[in-house]
C-alpha positions in Angstrom: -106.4 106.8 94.3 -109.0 109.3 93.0 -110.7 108.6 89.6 -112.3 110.9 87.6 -114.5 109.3 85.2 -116.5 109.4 82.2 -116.0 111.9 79.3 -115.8 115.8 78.7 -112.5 116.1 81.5 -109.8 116.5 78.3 -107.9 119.8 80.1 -108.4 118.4 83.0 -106.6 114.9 82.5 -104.1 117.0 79.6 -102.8 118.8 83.1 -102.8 116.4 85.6 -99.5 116.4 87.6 -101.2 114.4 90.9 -99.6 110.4 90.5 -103.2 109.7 92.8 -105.2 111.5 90.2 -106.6 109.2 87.2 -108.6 110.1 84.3 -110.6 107.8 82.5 -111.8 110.3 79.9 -114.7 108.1 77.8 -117.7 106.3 78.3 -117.1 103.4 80.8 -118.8 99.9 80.1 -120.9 98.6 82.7 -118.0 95.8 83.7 -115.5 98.5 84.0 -117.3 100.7 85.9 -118.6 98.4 88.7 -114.9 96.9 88.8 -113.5 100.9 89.6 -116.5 101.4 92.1 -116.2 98.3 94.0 -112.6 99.4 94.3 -113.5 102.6 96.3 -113.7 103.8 99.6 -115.5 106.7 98.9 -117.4 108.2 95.8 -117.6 111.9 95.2 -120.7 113.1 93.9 -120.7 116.8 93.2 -124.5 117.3 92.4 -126.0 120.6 92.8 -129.3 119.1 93.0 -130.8 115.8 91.8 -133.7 114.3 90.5 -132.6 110.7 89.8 -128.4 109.4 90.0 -127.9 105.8 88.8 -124.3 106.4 90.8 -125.9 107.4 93.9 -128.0 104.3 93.8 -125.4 102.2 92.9 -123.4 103.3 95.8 -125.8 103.1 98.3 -126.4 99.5 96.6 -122.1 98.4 97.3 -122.2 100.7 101.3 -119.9 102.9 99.8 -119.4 106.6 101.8 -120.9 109.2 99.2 -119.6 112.6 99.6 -122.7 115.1 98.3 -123.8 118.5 98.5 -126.5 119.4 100.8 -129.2 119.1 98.3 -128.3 115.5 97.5 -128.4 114.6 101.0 -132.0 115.7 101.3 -132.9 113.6 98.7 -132.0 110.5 100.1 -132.1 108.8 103.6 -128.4 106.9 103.6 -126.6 106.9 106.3 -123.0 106.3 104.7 -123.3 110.6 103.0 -121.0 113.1 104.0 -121.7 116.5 102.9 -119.2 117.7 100.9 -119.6 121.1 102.9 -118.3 119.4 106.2 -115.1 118.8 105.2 -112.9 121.5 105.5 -109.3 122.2 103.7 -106.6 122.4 106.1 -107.0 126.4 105.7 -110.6 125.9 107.0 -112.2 126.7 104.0 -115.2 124.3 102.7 -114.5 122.8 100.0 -116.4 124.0 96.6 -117.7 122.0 94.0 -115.3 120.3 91.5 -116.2 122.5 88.2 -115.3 125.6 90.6 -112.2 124.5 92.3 -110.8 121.8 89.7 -110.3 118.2 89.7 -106.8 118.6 90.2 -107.0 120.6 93.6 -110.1 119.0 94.7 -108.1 115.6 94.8 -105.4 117.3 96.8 -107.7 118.7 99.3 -109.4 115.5 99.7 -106.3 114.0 100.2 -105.6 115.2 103.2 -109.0 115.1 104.4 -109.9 111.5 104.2 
């Protein structure tokens, strides 16, 4: 399963057609959102650049696999990050950011990547 989550992803979740893909398009309590994290092999963050990311840090807290950008991966020493930039789409294109490609496709291509 890949979860988007949090609020502002109404087109997104209105034109969601992926049965892997789930919005949860609101705040998330604290309960909830540890119960969805613990759940996952890997967490996607999509950061351009950082300065602080409770996410990160609670990731790094459970060993989860983080997926990040380059810049993310500077800012931390973890060994459990991938750079999102690494993986590569089955047409050997790296992946882009989710704003850029779409939640929709960026499941998809994950997909089949991991």
């Amino acid at each position: 399963l890949f979860y988007v989550c949090g609020s502002g992803y109404e087109s997104e979740a209105e034109n969601n057609n992926l049965d892997n893909l789930i919005f949860i398009n609101r705040y998330i309590e604290n309960n909830e959102y540890y119960s969805i994290l613990r759940q996952m092999d890997y967490v996607v963050v999509p950061y351009k650049n950082i300065s602080y990311s409770g996410v990160i840090i609670d990731c790094i807290s459970l060993g989860k696999e983080i997926l990040v950008s380059q810049e993310v991966s500077d800012a931390f020493n973890y060994p459990n990050m991938t750079l999102i930039s690494e993986l590569n789409s089955p047409s050997k294109q790296p992946l882009k950011n989710s704003k850029s490609l779409g939640w929709n496709s960026y499941a998809k291509s994950l997909k089949t990547l991991i």
